[in-house]
N, C-alpha and C positions, 0 to 999 in steps of 0.2 A: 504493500500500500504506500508507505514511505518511498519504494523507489519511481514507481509509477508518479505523485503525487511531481517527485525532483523532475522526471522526466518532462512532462506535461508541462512545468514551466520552462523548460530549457526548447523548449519547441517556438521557433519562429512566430510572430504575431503579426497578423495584416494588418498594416500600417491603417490608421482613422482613415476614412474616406473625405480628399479637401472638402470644404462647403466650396458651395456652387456660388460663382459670383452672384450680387445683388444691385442693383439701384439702390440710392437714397432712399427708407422709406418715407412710403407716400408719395412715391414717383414712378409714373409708366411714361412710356414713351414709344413713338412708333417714328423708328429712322429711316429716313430714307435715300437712298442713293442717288449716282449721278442721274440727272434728268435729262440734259443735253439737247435742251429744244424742244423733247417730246410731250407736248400739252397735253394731248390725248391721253398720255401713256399716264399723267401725274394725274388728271381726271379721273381716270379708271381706277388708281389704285387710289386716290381718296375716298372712292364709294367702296372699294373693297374696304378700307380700312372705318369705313359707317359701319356696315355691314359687320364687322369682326366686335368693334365695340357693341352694338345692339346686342349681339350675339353673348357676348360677355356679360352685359347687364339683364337679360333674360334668365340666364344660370345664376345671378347674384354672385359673381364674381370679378367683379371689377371695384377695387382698392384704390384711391386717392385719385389726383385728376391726372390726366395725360397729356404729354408734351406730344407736339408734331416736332419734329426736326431732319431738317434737310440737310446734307453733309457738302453742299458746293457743287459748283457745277450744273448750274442752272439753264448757263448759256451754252449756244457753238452748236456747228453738226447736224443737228436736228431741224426742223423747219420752224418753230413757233416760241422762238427766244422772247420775244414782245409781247409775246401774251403769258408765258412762264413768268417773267419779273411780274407782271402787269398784276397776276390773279395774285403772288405772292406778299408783294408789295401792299393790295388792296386788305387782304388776309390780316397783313401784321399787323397793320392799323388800327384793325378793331378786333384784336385777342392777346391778351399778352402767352398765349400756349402755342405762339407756330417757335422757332428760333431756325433761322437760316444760317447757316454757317460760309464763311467763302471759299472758293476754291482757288483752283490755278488760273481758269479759266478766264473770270469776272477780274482777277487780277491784270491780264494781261489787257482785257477791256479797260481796266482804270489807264492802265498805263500809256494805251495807246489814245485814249482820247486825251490824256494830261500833254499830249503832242512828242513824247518823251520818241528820238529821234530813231528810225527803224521800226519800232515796234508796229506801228499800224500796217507797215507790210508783213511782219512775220507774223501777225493776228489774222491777215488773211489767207494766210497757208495753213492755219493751226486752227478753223471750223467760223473763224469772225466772221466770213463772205457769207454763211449761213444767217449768221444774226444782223447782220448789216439789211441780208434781202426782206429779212421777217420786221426791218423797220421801212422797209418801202426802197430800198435803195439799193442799185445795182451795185456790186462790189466793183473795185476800178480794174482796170487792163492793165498787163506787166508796164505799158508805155504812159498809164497816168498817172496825176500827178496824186499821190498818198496823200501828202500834206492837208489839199484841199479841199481829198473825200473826207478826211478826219472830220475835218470843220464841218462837210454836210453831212456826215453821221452825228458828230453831236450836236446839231442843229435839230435832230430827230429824235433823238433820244430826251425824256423830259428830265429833266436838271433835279426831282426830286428822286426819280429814279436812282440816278447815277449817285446821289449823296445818300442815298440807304443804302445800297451795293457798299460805298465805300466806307461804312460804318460797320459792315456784318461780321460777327466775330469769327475767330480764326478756330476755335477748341469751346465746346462744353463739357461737363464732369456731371457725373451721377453717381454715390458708391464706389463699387469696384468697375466700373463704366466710364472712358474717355473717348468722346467722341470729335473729330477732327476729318479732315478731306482728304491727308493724303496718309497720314504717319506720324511717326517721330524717329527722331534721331536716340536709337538704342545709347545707353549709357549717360542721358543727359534725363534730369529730372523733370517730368512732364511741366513745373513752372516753370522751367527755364528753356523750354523749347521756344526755337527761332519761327517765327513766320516762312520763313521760305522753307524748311523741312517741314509743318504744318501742311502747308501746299503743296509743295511737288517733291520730296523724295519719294522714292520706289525701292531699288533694288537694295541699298542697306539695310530699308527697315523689311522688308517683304522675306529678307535671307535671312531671319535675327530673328532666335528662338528663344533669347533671354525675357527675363519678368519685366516688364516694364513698369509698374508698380499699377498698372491697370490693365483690364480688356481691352484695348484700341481697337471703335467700332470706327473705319474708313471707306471711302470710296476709292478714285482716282485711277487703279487700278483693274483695268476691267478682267474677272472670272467669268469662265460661262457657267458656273452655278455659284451660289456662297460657299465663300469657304470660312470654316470654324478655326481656327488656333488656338492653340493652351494662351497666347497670347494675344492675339486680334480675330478679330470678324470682320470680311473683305465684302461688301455687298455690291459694289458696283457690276450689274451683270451688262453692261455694254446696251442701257435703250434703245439708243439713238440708233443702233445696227442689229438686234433682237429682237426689238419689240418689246423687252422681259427687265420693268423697270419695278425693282427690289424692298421694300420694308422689312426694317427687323421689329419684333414687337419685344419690348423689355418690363417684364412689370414684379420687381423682387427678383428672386430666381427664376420666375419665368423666362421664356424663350424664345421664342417662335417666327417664321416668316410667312410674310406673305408676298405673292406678286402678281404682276399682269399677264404672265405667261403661266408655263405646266408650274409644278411646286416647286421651291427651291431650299426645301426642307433636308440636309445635309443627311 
């Protein structure tokens, strides 16, 4: 009995199973990925995302109020960049529950309307000729003159637009939940991340399996389905050229996604 008793504890123990990350409580939230123009496509998964909430309040399961949040990348590629800011813009106005976040995208839009020298051509090789034509205006010819179209895109574009774009924050936080557009730079403290790694890194942070002291929910990156990591969740699944534009839902340990296309349920 005594040796048995020795043995049984000398015998390996399965380690606790971690807890499952969480939200802030009294925070859900439903993210959403890049949009890229696709109006339609943000249409459709707002009503899936009515539909998901009803659905949750019918069962008596829905906890605290829920955020909308959009991870960047509003504009470019797609055809209905002007109607995407338009309905967003219209949205935040009268809810403090949407939070848009910015991307690379809307970045390179500020930059090229602030006339900053180059950029309005290489905005139009990089999806702007999309969002240029969805404000009424034909993108210029290799032989014209950039400068000028600048001036008649932001002629077009309404001035309170372009000063909420260039106010939208870079990272939100919930719990064990950071949400941002592109990543972060592994080994630097999620406060002390850089705006330009917020926006556009990829490949350091997408190869980089260390803790980052959160979940990093991002886009920027496109998957053709979401990907889960012990360290981020990648939702961007490519609208603009799928059709299949992404929602993560968060609410405590819950998890789940929804989208415009088949499931993207991992």
């Amino acid at each position: 009995m005594i040796f048995g008793k020795l043995t049984r504890a000398l015998l390996p123990r399965s380690a606790p199973a971690a807890p499952l990350p969480r939200t802030a409580d009294g925070e859900r939230f439903y993210v959403i990925g890049d949009v890229h123009g696709r109006f339609d496509l943000l249409c459709t998964l707002i009503q899936n995302i009515e539909d998901h909430e009803a659905a949750l309040s019918a069962a008596g399961s829905v906890s605290g109020g829920v955020q909308l949040v959009l991870l960047g990348d509003l504009i470019d590629r797609g055809n209905d960049s002007a109607r995407v800011i338009e309905c967003l813009y219209n949205i935040q106005r009268s809810t403090d529950r949407l939070t848009v976040l910015m991307g690379n995208h809307e970045e390179m839009m500020l930059r090229a309307l602030s006339g900053e020298a180059g950029v309005y051509r290489a905005w139009m090789r990089f999806g702007g000729d999309a969002t240029v034509r969805s404000f009424g205006l034909e993108p210029p010819g290799p032989d014209d003159d950039y400068e000028a179209h600048a001036r008649l895109f932001a002629e077009r574009i309404p001035q309170e637009w372009v000063e909420w774009v260039a106010d939208l924050p870079w990272f939100l936080a919930s719990g064990d939940y950071f949400f941002c557009h592109a990543g972060v730079r592994p080994g630097i403290a999620l406060q002390h991340q850089s705006k330009e790694d917020l926006l556009w890194i990829r490949d350091e942070f997408l190869n980089d399996q260390s803790d980052h002291g959160a979940i990093i929910v991002h886009g920027h990156s496109i998957v053709q389905d979401v990907e889960v990591r012990r360290n981020r969740i990648a939702i961007d699944t490519g609208a603009y050229r799928s059709d299949v534009l992404t929602a993560l839902y968060l609410d405590g340990d819950r998890c789940e996604f929804l989208s415009t296309g088949a499931s993207s349920a991992p």
